[in-house]
VOPAGU-2260 file (C-alpha; in pm, 1 decimal, decimal comma):
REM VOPAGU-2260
SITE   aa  ch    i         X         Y         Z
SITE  UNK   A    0  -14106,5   -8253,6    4569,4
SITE  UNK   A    1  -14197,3   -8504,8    4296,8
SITE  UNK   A    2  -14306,8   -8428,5    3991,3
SITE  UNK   A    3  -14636,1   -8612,8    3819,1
SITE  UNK   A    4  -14624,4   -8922,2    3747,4
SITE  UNK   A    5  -14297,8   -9008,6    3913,2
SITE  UNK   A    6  -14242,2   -9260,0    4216,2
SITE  UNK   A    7  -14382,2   -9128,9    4513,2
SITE  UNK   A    8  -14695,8   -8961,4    4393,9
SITE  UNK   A    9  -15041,6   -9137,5    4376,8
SITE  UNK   A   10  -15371,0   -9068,6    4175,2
SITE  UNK   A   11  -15644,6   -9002,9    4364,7
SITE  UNK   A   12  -15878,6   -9196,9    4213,1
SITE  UNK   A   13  -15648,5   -9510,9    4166,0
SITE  UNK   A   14  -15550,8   -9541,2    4509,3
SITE  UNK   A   15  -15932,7   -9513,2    4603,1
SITE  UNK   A   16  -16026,3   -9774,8    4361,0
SITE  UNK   A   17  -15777,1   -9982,5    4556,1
SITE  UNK   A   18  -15947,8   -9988,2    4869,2
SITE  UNK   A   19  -16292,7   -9961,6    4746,0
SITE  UNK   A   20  -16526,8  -10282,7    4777,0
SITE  UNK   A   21  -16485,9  -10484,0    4415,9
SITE  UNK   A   22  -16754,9  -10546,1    4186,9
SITE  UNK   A   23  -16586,0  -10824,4    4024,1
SITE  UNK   A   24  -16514,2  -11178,2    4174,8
SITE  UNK   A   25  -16335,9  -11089,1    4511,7
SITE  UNK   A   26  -16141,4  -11429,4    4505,5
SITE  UNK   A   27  -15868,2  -11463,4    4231,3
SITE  UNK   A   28  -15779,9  -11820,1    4170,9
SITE  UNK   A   29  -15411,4  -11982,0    4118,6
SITE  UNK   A   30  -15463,5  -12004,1    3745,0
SITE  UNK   A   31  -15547,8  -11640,2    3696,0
SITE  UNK   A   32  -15209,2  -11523,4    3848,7
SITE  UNK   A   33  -14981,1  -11827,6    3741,0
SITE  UNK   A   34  -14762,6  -11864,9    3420,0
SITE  UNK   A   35  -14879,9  -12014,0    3095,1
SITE  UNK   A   36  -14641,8  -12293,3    3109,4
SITE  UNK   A   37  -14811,5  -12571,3    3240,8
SITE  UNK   A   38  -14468,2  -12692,8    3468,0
SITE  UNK   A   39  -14509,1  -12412,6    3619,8
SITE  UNK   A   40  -14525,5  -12421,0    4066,0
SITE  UNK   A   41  -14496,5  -12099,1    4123,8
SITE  UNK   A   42  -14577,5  -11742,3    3970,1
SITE  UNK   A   43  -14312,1  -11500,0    3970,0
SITE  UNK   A   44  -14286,6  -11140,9    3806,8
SITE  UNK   A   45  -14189,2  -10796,4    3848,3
SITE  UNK   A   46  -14404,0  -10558,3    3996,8
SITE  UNK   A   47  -14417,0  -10330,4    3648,5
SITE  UNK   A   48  -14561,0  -10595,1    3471,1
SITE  UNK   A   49  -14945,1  -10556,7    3635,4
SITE  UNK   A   50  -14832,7  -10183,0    3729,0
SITE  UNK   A   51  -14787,8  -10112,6    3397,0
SITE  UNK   A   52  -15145,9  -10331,7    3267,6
SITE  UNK   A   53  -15382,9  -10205,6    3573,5
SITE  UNK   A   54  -15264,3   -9823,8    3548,2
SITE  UNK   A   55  -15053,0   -9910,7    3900,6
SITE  UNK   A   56  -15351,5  -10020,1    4047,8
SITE  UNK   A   57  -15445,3  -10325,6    4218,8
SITE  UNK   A   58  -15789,7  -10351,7    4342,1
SITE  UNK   A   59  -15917,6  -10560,8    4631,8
SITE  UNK   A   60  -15899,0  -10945,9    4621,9
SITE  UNK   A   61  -15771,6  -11247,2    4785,3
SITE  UNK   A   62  -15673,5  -11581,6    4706,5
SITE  UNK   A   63  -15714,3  -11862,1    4828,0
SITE  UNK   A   64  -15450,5  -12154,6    4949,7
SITE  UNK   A   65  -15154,8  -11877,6    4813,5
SITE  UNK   A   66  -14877,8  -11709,0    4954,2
SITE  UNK   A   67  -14713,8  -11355,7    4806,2
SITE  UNK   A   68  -14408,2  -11222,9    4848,2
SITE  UNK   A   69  -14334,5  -10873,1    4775,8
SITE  UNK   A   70  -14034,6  -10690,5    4777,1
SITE  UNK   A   71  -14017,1  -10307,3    4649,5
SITE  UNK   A   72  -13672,5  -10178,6    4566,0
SITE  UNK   A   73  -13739,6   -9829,6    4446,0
SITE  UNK   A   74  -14078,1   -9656,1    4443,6
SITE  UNK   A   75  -14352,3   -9637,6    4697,9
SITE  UNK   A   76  -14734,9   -9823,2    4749,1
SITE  UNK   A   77  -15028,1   -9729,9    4951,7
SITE  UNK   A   78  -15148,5  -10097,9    5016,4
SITE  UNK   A   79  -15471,1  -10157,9    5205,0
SITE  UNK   A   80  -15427,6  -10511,5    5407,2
SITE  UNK   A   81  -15779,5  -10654,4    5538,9
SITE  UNK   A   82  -15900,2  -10321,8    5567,3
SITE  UNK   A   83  -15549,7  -10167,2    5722,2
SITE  UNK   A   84  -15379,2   -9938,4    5511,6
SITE  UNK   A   85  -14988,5   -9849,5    5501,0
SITE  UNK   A   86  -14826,7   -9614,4    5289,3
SITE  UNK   A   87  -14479,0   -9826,2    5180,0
SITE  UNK   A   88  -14138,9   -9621,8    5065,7
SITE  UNK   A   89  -13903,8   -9845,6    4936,7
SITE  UNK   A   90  -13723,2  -10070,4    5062,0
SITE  UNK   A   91  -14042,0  -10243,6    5173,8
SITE  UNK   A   92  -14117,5  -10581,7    5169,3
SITE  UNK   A   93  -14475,2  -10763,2    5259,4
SITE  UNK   A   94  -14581,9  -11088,3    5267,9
SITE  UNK   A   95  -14977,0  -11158,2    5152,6
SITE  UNK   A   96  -15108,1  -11513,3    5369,4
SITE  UNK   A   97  -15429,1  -11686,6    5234,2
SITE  UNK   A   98  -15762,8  -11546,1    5250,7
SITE  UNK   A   99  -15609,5  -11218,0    5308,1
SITE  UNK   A  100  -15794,7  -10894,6    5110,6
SITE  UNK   A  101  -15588,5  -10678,0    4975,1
SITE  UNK   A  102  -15579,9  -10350,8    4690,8
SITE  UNK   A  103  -15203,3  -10145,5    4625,4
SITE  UNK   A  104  -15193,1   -9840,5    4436,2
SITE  UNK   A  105  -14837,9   -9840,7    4314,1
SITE  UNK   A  106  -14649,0   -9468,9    4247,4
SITE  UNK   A  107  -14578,6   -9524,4    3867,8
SITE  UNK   A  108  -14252,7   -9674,5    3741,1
SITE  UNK   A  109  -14218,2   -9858,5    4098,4
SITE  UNK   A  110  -13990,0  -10134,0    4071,7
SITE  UNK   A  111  -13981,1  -10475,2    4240,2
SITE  UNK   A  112  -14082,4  -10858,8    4270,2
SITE  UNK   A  113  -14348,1  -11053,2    4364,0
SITE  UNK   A  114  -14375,8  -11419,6    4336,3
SITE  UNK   A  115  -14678,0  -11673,4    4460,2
SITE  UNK   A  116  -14680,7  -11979,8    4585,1
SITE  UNK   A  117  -14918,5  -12268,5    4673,1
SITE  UNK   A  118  -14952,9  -12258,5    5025,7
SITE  UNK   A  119  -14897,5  -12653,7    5082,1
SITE  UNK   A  120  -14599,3  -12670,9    4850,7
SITE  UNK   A  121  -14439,9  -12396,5    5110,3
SITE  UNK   A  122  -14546,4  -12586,5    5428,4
SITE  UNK   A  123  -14387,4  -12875,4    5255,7
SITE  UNK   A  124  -14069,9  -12720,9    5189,0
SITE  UNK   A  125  -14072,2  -12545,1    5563,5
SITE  UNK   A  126  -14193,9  -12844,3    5761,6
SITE  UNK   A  127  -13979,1  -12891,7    6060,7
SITE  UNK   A  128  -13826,8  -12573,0    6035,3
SITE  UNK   A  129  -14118,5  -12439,6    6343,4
SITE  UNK   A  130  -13987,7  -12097,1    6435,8
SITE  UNK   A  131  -14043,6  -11960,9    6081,2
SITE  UNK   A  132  -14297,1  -12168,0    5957,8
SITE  UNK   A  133  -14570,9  -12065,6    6281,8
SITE  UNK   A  134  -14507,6  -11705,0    6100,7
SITE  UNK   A  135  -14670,3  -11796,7    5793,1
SITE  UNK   A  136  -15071,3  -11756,0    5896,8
SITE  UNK   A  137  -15074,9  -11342,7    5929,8
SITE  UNK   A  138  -15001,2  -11100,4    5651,9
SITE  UNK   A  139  -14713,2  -10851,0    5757,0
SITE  UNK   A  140  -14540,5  -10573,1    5620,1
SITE  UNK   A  141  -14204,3  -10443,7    5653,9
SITE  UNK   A  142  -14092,3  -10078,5    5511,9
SITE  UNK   A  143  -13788,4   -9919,2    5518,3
SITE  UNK   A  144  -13760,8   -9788,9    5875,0
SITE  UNK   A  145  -13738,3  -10232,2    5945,8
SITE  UNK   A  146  -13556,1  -10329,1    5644,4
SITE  UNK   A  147  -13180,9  -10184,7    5601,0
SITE  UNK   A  148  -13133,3  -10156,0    5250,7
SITE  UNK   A  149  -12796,6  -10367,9    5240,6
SITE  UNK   A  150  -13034,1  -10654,0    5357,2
SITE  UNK   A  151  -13289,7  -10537,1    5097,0
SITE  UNK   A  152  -12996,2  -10574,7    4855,1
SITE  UNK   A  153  -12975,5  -10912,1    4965,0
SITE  UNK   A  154  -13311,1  -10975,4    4928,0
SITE  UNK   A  155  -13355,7  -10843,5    4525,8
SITE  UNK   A  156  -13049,7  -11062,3    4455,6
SITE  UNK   A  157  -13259,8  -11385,4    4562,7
SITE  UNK   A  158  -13560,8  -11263,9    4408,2
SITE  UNK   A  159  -13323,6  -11212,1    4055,1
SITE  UNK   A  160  -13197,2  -11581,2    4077,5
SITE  UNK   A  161  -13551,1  -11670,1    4157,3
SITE  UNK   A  162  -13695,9  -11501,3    3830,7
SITE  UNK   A  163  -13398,8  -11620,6    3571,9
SITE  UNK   A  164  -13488,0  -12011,5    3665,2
SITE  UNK   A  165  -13837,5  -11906,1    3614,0
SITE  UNK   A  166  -13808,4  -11802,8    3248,7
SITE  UNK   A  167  -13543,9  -12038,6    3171,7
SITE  UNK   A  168  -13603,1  -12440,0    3011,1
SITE  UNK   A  169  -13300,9  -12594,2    3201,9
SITE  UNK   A  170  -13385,6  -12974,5    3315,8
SITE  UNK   A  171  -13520,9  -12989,0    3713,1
SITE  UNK   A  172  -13665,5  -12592,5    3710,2
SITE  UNK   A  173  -13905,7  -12713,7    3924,0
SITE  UNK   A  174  -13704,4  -12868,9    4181,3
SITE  UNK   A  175  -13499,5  -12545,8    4198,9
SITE  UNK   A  176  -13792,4  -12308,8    4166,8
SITE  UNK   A  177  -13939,4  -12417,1    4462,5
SITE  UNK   A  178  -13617,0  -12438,2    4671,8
SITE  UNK   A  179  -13563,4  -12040,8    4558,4
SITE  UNK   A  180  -13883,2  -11982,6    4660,8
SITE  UNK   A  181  -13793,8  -12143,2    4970,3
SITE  UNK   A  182  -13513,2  -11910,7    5050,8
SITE  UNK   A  183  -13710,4  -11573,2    4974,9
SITE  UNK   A  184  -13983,8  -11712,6    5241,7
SITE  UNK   A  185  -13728,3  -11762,5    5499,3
SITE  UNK   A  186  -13542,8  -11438,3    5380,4
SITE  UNK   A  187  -13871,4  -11289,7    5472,7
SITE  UNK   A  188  -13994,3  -11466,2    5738,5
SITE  UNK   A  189  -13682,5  -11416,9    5939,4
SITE  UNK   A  190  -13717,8  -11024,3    5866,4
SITE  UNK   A  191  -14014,4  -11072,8    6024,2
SITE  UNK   A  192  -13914,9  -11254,8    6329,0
SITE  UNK   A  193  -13676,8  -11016,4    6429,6
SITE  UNK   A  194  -13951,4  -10776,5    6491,3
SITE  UNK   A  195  -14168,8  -10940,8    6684,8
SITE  UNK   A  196  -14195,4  -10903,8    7011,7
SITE  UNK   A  197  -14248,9  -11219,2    7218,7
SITE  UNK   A  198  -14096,6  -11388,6    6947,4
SITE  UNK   A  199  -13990,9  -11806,7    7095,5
SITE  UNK   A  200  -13925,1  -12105,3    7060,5
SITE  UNK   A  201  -14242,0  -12280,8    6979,8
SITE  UNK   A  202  -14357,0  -12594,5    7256,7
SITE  UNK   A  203  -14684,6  -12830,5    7232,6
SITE  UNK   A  204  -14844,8  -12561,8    7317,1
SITE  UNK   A  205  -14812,1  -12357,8    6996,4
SITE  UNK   A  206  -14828,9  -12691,7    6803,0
SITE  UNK   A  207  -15164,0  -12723,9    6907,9
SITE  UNK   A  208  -15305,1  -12376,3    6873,9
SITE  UNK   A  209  -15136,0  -12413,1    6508,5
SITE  UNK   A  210  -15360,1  -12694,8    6463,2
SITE  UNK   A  211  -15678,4  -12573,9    6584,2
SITE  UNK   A  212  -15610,7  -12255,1    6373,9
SITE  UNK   A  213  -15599,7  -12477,8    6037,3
SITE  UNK   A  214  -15927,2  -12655,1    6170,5
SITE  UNK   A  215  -16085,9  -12368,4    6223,2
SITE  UNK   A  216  -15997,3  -12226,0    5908,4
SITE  UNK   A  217  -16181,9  -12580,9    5734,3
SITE  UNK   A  218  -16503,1  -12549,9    5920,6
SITE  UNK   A  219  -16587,1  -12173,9    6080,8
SITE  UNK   A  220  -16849,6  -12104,7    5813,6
SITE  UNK   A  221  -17035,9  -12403,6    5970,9
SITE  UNK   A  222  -17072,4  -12296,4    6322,4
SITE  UNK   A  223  -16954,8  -12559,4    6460,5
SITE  UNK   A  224  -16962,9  -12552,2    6883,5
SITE  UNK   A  225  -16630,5  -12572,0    7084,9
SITE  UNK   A  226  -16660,1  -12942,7    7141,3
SITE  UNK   A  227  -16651,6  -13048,5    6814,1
SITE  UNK   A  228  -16244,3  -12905,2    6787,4
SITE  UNK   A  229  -16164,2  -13015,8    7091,5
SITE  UNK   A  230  -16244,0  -13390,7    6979,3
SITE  UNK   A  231  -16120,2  -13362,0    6683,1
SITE  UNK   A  232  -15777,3  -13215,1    6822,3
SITE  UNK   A  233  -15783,7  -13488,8    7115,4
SITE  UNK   A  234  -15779,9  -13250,7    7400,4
SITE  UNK   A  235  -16036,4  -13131,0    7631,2
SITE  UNK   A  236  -16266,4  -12820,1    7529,2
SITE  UNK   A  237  -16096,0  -12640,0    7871,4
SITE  UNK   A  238  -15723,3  -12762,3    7758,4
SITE  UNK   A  239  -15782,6  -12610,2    7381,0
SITE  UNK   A  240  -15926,0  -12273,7    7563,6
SITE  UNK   A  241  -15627,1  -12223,9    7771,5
SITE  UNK   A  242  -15400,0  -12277,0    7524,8
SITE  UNK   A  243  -15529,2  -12085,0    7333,7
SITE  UNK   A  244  -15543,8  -11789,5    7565,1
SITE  UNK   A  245  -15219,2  -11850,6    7621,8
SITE  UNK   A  246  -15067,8  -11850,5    7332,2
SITE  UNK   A  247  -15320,0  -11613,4    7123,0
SITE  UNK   A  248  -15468,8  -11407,6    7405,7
SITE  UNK   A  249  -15795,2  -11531,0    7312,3
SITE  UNK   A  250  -16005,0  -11826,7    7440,3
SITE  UNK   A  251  -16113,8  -12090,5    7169,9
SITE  UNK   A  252  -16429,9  -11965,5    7151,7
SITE  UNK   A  253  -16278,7  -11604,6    7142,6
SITE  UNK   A  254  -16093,3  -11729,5    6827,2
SITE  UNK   A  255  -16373,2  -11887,9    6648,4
SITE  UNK   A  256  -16610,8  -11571,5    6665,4
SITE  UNK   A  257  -16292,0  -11369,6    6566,4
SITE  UNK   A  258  -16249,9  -11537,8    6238,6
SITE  UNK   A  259  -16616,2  -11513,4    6201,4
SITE  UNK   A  260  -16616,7  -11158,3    6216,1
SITE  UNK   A  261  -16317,8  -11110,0    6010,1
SITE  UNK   A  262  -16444,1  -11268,7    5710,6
SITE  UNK   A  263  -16772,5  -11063,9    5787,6
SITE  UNK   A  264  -16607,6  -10745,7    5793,5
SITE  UNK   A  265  -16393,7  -10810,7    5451,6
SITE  UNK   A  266  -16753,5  -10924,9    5236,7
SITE  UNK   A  267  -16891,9  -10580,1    5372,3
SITE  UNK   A  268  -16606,0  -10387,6    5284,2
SITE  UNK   A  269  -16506,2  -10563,7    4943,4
SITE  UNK   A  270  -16809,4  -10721,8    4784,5
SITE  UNK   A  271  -17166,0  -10599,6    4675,5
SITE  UNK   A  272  -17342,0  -10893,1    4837,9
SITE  UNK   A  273  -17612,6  -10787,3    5035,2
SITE  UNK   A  274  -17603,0  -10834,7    5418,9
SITE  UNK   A  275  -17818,3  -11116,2    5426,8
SITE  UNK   A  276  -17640,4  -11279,6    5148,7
SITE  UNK   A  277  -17314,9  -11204,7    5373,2
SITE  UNK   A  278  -17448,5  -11349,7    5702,3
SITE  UNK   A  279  -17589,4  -11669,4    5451,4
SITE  UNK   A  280  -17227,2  -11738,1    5335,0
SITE  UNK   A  281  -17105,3  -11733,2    5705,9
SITE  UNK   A  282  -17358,3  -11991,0    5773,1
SITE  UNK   A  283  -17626,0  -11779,3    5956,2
SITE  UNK   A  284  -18027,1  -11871,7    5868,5
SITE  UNK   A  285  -18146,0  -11581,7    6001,2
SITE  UNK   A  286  -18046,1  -11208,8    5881,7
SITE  UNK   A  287  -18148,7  -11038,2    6220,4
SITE  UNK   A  288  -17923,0  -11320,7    6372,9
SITE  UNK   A  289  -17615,7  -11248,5    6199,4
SITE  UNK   A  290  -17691,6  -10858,9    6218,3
SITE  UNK   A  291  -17699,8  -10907,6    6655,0
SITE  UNK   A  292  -17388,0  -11092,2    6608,7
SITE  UNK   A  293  -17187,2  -10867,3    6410,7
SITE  UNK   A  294  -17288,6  -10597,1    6639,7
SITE  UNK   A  295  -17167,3  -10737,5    6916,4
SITE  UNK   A  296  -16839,1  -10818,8    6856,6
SITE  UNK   A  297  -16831,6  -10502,5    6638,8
SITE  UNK   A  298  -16995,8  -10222,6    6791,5
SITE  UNK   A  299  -17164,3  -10089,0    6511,5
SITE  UNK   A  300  -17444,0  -10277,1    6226,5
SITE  UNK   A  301  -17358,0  -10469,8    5925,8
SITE  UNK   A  302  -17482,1  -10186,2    5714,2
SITE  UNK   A  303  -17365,8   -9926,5    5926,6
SITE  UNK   A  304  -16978,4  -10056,1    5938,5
SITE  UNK   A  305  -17033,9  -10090,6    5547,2
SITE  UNK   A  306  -17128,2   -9742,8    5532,4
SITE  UNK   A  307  -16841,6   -9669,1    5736,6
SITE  UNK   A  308  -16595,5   -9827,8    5508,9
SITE  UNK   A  309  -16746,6   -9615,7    5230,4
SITE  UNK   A  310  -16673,8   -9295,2    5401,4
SITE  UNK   A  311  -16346,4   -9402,5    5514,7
SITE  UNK   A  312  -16260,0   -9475,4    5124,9
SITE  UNK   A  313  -16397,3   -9114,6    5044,4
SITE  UNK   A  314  -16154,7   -8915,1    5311,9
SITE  UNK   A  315  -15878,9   -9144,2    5163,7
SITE  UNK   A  316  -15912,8   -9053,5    4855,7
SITE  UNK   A  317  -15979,7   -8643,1    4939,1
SITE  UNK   A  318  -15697,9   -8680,7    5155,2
SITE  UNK   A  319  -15435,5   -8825,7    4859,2
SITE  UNK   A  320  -15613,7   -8553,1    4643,8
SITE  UNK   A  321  -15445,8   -8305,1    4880,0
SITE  UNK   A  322  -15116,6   -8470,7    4963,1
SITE  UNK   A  323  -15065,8   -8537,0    4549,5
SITE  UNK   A  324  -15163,0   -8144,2    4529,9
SITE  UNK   A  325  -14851,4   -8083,3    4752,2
SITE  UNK   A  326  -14601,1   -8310,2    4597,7
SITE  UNK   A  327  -14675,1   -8140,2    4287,5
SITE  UNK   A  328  -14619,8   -7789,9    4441,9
């Protein structure tokens, strides 16, 4: 059993105030995680490093137009991902796409890497490459029952070249930062690839659900109807719809509520903004509006699934009181 305060036990409170809704700014910005030097492209450091500042806790946030890479080498995390939580045992790695919310409560003295890049930099550096780069729009995580550890190996010795360029002053650090980070996204991508199920060669049809995804992602706060993608994506409002269902299981209009809700569901879960401030940010005039709407696709009230969230972060925690209790033992 481990003892306190080694790898593998978690603080009850910490791991709570992971998953708990944040009272500060939910969106952290590029130039609160990035280096001070201002060539810098990237971010890269160890995991210790904000471990060892936040008390191994990481509360809920996103950011915006970034991708993370995470690898764990030794240690564990209880990581909450849009509201879906994991417990990781190393080796784990995950990999954090924009917008996404998410809170870790590391075990102390957990070791690893994390580095974040600008999302169009990476779709620079992968365009062409299709079958990995359609895996970059959803968050995944991969722990140690997916990831042998010789591959993990493999993995922390890209992640160590990555992070001696990064604190080094040799001439074109740039150039080779970003084709380091390069490699680790592939690395991870094609982890990730090789677990999924339906996993194929991507056609026009993907191509164009790709694109309606990235439109989507400019314009769903403004409601805009089904006919307005369509024309801007120069296909029919039916074509786009089967495509989509398709490809996504889910019509275009299916798609565009979806992403709706989602972004609903993390401002109730990890802001204070009241629910008419929520539905207001979405784009919705009217409160009772937004309320009928969320219920729908939901099942349950804005307040009531924020309430829910609450209680779901109380068991949590009373739960890790308990498991902690019988490490400890």
């Amino acid at each position: 059993m481990d003892e306190p305060g080694t790898a593998g036990s978690f603080p009850a409170s910490a791991q709570e105030s992971a998953m708990k809704p944040a009272t500060a700014q939910l969106l952290v910005p590029f130039r609160e995680v990035r280096h001070s030097r201002p060539d810098d492209c990237l971010h890269y450091e160890p995991i210790g490093v904000r471990g060892v500042l936040f008390d191994w806790t990481i509360p809920a946030h996103r950011h915006d137009g970034l991708h993370q890479f995470q690898l764990i080498e030794r240690g564990a995390a209880a990581a909450v991902i849009d509201g879906r939580e994991a417990m990781l045992e190393a080796p784990a790695i995950l990999m954090i796409a924009p917008g996404t919310v998410h809170g870790f409560c590391y075990a102390p003295q957990t070791v690893g890497h994390q580095v974040t890049i600008p999302t169009t930099s990476l779709e620079r550096s992968l365009q062409g490459a299709e079958c990995v780069e359609s895996l970059l729009a959803e968050s995944f995580i991969l722990d140690r029952s997916g990831l042998a550890e010789d591959d993990a190996r493999y993995g922390s010795r890209l992640f160590e070249s990555l992070a001696a360029e990064f604190v080094g002053y040799e001439s074109g650090r740039v150039q080779v930062l970003l084709a380091q980070a390069t490699l680790v996204a592939v690395w991870f991508l094609r982890r990730h690839q090789g677990k999924v199920s339906d996993a194929r060669a991507p056609g026009l049809r993907d191509a164009l659900v790709k694109r309606f995804r990235s439109l989507l992602e400019a314009h769903y706060r403004e409601h805009r109807p089904l006919a307005f993608y369509a024309e801007a994506l120069q296909v029919t409002a039916d074509h786009l719809s089967r495509t989509c269902r398709a490809v996504a299981g889910q019509s275009a209009l299916e798609m565009i509520h979806a992403r709706t809700v989602l972004e609903a569901r993390r401002l109730l879960a990890y802001t204070s903004q009241r629910v008419a401030e929520v539905g207001e940010a979405l784009g919705f005039a009217d409160p009772a509006y937004f309320s009928r709407f969320f219920a729908r696709a939901v099942g349950e009230s804005p307040t009531r699934y924020r309430h829910s969230v609450l209680d779901g972060v109380q068991v949590q925690a009373e739960a890790a009181t308990g498991d902690a209790g019988e490490r400890r033992r």
